[in-house]
Steps between C-alpha positions, in 0.01 A plus 500: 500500500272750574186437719142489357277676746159454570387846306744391208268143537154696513617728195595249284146320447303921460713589263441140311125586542561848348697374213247254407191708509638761316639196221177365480336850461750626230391139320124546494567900405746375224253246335263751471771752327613298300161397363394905446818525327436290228193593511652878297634245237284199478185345570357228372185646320392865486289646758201592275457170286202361576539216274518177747265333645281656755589312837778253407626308761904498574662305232654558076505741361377736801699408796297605764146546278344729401213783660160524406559703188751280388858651601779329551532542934886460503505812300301649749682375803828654327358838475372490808835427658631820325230723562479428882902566534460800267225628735666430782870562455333863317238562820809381750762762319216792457346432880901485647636823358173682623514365789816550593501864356180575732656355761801655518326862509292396762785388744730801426199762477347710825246419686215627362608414167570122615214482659287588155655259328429214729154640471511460131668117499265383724202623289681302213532223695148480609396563117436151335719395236227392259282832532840663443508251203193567360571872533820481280317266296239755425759756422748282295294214412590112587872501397793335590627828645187562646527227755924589552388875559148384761701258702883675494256801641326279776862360568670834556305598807572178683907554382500822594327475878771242558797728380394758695497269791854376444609858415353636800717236713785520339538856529465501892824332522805655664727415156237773307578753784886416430499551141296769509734658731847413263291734279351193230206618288169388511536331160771321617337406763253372366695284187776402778335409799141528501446266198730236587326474831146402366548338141475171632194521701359714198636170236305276700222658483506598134516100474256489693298765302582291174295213603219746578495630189483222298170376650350865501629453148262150457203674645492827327581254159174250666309813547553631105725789636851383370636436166188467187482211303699331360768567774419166694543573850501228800197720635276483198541151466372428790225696429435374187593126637217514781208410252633173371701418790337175582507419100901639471681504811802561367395875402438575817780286707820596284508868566370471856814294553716701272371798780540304806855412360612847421365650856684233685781531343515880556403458834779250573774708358384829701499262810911354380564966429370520854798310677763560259458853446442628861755401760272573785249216437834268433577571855178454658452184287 
């Protein structure tokens, strides 16, 4: 029979912990999937009819009452649940190939050239995300895509700084040298060792970004900067919630914990990515 050791003990118990918070952040994710896709083929009422009750508490035939112009909340919530993964799933994708793409050039260009482009990420950086939001607002108007394109573009500087970081180290390493020396081309390179190197520091932090996005999301939406009426978003509820709050809690509570649910569970799987996808924190650990 073959001994247990005392790392073998110690391991055992992590990787239980990593397991579980990834489960339970896959769970609180998946509820809110699931709901945003029904929402694309059912909801209870439609988002415009005003013909309830204004203010009806939680009960038949409007499960969770209704707002102060008499729509049916549920309906709301269920939007809301699609438009904040739409927004952030779109902002993630848009803000990761950027990113990525920028960072890239700036860890294989020259100096000079590298050094511009730092220049130019950390201006984006520093720019805040709602005047950049208001910006492509005034351009495009409050859109759906308007919100994808302002945060994706707020996203891409912070994805790109960090490529360029992990490109930058991997590419001091003696194996580069090597297969630069065997006579391997830079594309290859790049699609063969560079990128296998840093995806899973970049995936966690694309989770990561996720979680962002879907409150900057909420507070464009709570700002009237995301989707127009009668797109219900979590964020314009809120808004709209904060008058009779005191009157109609449940306006107010429902997508606030709908948010809260969403962010942790993001945040949880990003923090489960972390440990299974890089082998050098599983070590540490």
């Amino acid at each position: 029979m073959t001994a247990v050791t005392e790392a073998d003990a110690l391991r055992t118990p992590r990787r239980s912990r990593r397991s579980t918070t990834l489960a339970i952040g896959c769970v609180l994710v998946g509820m809110i999937v699931a709901v945003a896709v029904v929402s694309f083929f059912w909801v209870p009422y439609d988002p415009a009819d005003t013909s309830g009750d204004r203010l009806m508490p939680p009960g038949l035939p409007h499960l969770f009452g209704t707002d102060k112009l008499g729509r049916d909340l549920l309906t709301q919530l269920m939007i809301g649940a699609r438009i904040a993964l739409t927004v952030g799933v779109g902002s993630v994708a848009l803000g990761g190939l950027l990113g990525v793409a920028g960072g890239l050039a700036a860890g294989f260009a020259t100096r000079w050239l590298d050094d511009t482009i730092s220049a130019l990420l950390d201006i984006l950086i520093a720019f805040p995300t709602l005047l950049l939001a208001m910006l492509v607002v005034a351009v495009r108007q409050a859109s759906l895509g308007s919100a994808i394109l302002a945060i994706g573009l707020a996203m891409s500087a912070i994805v790109a700084r960090l490529t360029r970081v992990l490109v930058k180290r991997v590419l001091s390493q003696d194996f580069i040298t090597a297969s630069r020396t065997s006579g391997t081309s830079w594309p290859r390179v790049v699609t063969e060792h560079v990128l296998p190197n840093i995806w899973p520091t970049l995936l966690v932090n694309l989770a990561l970004q996720l979680g962002l996005a879907v409150l900057a999301e909420a507070s464009l939406s709570y700002l009237g900067l995301g989707p127009p009426p009668p797109n219900a978003s979590w964020g314009s509820m809120l808004q709209e919630a904060q008058a009779t709050v005191l009157t109609s809690p449940v306006g107010a509570i429902a997508p606030g914990v709908l948010l809260v649910v969403l962010v942790i569970g993001v945040n949880l799987i990003a923090d489960g990515l972390r440990d299974v996808a890089d082998p050098t924190r599983r070590r540490t650990r």
